[in-house]
C-alpha positions in Angstrom: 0.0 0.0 0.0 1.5 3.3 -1.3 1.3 6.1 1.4 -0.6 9.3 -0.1 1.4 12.5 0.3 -0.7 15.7 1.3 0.2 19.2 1.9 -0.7 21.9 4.6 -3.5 23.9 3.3 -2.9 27.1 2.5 -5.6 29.8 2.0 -3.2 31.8 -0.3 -3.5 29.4 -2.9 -6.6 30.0 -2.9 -8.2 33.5 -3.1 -9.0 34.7 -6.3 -10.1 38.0 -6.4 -10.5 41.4 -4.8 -14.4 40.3 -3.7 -13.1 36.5 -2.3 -10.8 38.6 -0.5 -13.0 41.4 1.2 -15.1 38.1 2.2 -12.5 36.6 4.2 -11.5 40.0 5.9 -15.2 40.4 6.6 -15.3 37.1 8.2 -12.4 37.0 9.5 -13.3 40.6 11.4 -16.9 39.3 12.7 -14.9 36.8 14.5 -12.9 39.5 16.4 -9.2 37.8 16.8 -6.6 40.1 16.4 -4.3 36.9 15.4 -6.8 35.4 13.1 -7.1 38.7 11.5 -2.9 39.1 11.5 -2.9 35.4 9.6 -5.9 36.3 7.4 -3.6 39.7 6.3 -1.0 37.2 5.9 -2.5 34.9 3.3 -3.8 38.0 1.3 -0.2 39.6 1.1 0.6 36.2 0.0 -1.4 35.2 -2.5 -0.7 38.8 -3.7 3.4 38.9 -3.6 4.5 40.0 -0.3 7.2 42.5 -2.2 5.2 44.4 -3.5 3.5 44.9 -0.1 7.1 45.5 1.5 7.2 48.5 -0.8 4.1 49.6 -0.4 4.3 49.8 3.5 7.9 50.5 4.1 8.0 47.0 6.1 10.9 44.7 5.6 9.2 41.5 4.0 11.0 39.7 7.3 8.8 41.6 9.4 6.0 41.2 7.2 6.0 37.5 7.5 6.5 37.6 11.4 3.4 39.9 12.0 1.3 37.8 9.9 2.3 34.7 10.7 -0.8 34.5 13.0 1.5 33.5 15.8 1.2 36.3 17.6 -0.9 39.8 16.9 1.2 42.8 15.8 0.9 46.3 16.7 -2.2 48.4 15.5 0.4 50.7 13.1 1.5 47.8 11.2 -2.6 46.2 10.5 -3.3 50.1 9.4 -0.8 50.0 6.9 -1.2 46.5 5.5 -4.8 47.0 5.6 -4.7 50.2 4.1 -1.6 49.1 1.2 -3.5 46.1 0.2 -6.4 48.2 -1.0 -9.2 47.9 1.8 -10.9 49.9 4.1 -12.5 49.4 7.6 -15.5 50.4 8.0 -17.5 50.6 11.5 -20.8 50.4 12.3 -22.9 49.3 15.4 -23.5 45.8 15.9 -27.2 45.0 15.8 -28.9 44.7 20.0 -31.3 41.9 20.0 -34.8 43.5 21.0 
């Protein structure tokens, strides 16, 4: 019997799309974990070119890939400016008080 190899899944691979990705940071945001939402950033840089987003934030890809590992949730400076380099916006609005 042959052993089957598998790999780690890995959201990057699969987000296509500007829309597939505001999903995921909407969902990702509902749930309310700074660490979740650091790894969700992550796989978005990714599956975009985490160069490019070096650049575009003046972050060292290094540190990039540290504070969005999702091991750990980085400082509220460095979500602003990946948020706000890979093209999205945060919006607030109350959350809806059961009657």
């Amino acid at each position: 019997m042959s052993k089957i190899k598998t790999r780690p899944f890995d959201m990057a691979q699969h987000l296509q799309g500007e829309q597939e990705m505001a999903e995921y940071l909407r969902q990702v945001l509902h749930d309310g974990d700074p660490i979740e939402l650091a790894a969700a950033l992550g796989d978005i840089a990714r599956a975009r070119g985490m160069t490019q987003l070096a650049r575009d934030t003046g972050l060292s890809r290094e540190s990039l890939y540290k504070s969005l590992s999702g091991e750990r949730a980085p400082s509220s400076d460095t979500l602003l400016k990946v948020i706000r380099a890979l093209g999205f916006n945060l919006t607030i609005e109350p959350v809806e008080q059961p009657q």
